[in-house]
C-alpha positions as CSV (number, residue, x, y, z in Angstrom):
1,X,0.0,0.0,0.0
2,X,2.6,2.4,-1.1
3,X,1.2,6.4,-0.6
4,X,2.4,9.1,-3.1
5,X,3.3,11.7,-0.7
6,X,6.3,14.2,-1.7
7,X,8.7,14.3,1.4
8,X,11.4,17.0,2.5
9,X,13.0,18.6,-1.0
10,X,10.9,16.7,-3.4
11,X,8.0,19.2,-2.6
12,X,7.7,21.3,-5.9
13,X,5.3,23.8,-4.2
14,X,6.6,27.6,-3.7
15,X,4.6,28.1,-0.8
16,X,3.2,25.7,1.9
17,X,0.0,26.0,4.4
18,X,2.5,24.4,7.0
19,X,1.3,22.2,10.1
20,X,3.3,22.0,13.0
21,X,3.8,18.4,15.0
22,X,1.2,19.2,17.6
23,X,-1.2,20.1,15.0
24,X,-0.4,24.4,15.5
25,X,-0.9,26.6,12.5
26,X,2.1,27.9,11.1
27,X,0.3,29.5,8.1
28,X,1.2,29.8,4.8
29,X,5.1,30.0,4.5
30,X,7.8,29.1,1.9
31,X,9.3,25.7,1.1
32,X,12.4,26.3,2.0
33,X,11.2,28.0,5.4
34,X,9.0,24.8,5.8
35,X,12.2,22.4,5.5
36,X,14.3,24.2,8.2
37,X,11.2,24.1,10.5
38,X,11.0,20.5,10.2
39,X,14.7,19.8,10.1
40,X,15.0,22.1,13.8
41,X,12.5,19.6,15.0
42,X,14.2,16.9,13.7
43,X,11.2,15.4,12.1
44,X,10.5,15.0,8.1
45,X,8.0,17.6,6.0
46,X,5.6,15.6,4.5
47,X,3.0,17.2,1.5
48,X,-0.5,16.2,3.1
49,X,-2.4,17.6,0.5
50,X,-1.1,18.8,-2.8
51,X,-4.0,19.5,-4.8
52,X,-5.6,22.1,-2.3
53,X,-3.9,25.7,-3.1
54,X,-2.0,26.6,-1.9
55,X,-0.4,22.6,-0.9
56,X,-0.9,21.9,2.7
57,X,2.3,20.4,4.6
58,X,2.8,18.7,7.5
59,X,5.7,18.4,10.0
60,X,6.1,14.9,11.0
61,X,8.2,11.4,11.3
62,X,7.6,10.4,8.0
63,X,8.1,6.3,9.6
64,X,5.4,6.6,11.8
65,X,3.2,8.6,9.2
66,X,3.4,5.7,6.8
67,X,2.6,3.3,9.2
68,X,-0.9,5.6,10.7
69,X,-1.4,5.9,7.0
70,X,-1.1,1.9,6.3
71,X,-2.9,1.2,9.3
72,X,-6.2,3.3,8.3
73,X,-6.2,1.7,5.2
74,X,-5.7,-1.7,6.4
75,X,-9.1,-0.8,8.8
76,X,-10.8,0.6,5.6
77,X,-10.3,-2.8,3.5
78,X,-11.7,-5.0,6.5
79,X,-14.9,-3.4,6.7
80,X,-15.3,-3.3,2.9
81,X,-16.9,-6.9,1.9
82,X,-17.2,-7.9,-1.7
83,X,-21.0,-7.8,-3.2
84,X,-21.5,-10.7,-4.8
85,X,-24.4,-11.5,-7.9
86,X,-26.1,-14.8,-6.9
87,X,-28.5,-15.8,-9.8
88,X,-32.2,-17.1,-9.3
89,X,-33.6,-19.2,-12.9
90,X,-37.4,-19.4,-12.9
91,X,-39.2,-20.6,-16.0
92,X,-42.5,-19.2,-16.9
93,X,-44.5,-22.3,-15.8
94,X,-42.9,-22.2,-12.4
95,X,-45.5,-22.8,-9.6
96,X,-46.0,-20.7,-6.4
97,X,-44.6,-22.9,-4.1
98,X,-41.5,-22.9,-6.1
99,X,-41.9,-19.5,-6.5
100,X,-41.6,-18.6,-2.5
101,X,-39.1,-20.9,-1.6
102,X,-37.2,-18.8,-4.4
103,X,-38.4,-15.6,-3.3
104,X,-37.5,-16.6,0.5
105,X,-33.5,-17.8,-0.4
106,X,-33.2,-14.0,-2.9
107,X,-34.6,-11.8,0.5
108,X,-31.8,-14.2,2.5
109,X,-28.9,-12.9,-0.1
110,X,-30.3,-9.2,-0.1
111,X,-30.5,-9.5,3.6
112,X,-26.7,-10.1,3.2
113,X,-26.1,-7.4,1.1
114,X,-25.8,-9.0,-2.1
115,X,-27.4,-8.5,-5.7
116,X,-29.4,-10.9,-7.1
117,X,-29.6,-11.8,-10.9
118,X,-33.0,-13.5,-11.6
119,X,-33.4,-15.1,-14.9
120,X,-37.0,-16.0,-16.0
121,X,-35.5,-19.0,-18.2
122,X,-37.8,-19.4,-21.6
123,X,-36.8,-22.4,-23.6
124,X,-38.1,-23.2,-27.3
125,X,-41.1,-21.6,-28.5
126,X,-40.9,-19.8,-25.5
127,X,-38.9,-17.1,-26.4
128,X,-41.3,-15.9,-28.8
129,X,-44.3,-15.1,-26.1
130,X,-46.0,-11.6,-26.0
131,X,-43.6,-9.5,-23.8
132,X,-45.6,-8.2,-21.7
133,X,-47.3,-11.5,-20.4
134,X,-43.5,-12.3,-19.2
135,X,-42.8,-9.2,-18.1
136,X,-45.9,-10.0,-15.8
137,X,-44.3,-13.5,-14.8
138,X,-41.2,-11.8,-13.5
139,X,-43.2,-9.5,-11.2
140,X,-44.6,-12.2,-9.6
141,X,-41.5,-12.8,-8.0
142,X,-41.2,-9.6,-7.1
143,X,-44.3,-9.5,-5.2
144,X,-43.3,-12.5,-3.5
145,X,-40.0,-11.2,-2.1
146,X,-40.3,-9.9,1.4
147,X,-37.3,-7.9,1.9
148,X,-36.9,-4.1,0.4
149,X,-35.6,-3.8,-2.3
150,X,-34.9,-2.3,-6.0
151,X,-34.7,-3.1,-9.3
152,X,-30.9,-2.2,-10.4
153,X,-31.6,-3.2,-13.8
154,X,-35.1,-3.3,-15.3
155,X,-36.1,-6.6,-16.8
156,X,-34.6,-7.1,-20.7
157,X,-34.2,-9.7,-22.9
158,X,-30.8,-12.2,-23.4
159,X,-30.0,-15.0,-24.9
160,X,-31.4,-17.6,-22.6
161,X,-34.6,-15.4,-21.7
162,X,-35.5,-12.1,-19.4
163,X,-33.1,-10.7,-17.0
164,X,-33.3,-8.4,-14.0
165,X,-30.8,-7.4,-11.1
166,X,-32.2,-6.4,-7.9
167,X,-30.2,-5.1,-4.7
168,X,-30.8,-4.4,-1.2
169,X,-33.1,-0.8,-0.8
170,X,-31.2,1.6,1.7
């Protein structure tokens, strides 16, 4: 997890919003003023942000920086779980009770946060039936799923039928 910050003379900034070690306010000085601060506290100047203007700087030891800095985004990737696409297959003749168990195991997965892909699966002469009658078989589905939720991507034709996403409602 290697951070892009400029260190000590490879700031390329004229003038620095400087921060001290305790966090004081040095204002705005010049690079070079900024360096000799940092070097008569013995610590390194580190470019915190270089895109705000003028380029904020901060006085610290540049070791234990990179380690706070791996360290928060160590924390960030551990709370950030992969959302999966689990896939439902109905077919239009599919009856209820099929239906709701279905229904039940797609509000489990969007309970735990993922998306789920259902396919209303039309084989043979199938294919050619009047949209709208299977748009109407994939929304009963829909109606049967307990959990909140919304339609990601609206039901459309592929090759092996209709296809919608739906996701978790927050």
């Amino acid at each position: 997890m290697a951070t892009n910050h400029r260190v000590n003379n490879f700031i390329r900034a004229e003038n620095l919003r400087l921060i001290g070690p305790q966090g004081e306010n040095f204002g705005v000085v010049t690079t070079k003023e900024a360096i000799s601060k940092a070097l008569g506290f013995g610590l390194d100047l580190v470019e915190i942000s270089p895109n705000a203007v003028p380029p904020i700087a901060k006085i610290v030891d540049y070791g234990k920086f990179l380690y706070s800095e791996n360290k928060k985004q160590k924390i960030i990737k551990s709370k950030t779980r992969p959302v999966e696409v689990k896939s439902l297959q109905i077919k239009v003749g599919t009856s209820d009770h099929d239906l709701n168990l279905k229904a039940k195991k797609a509000s489990e997965w969007l309970k735990e946060g993922h998306r789920v892909k259902i396919n209303l699966f039309l084989p043979g002469r199938t294919k050619y039936m009047n949209e709208t009658f299977l748009k109407e078989r994939m929304e009963r589905i829909f109606k049967l799923i307990p959990e909140d939720f919304k339609i990601a991507e609206e039901p459309k034709k592929s090759l092996k039928g209709l296809t919608s996403v739906i996701e978790h409602a927050k």
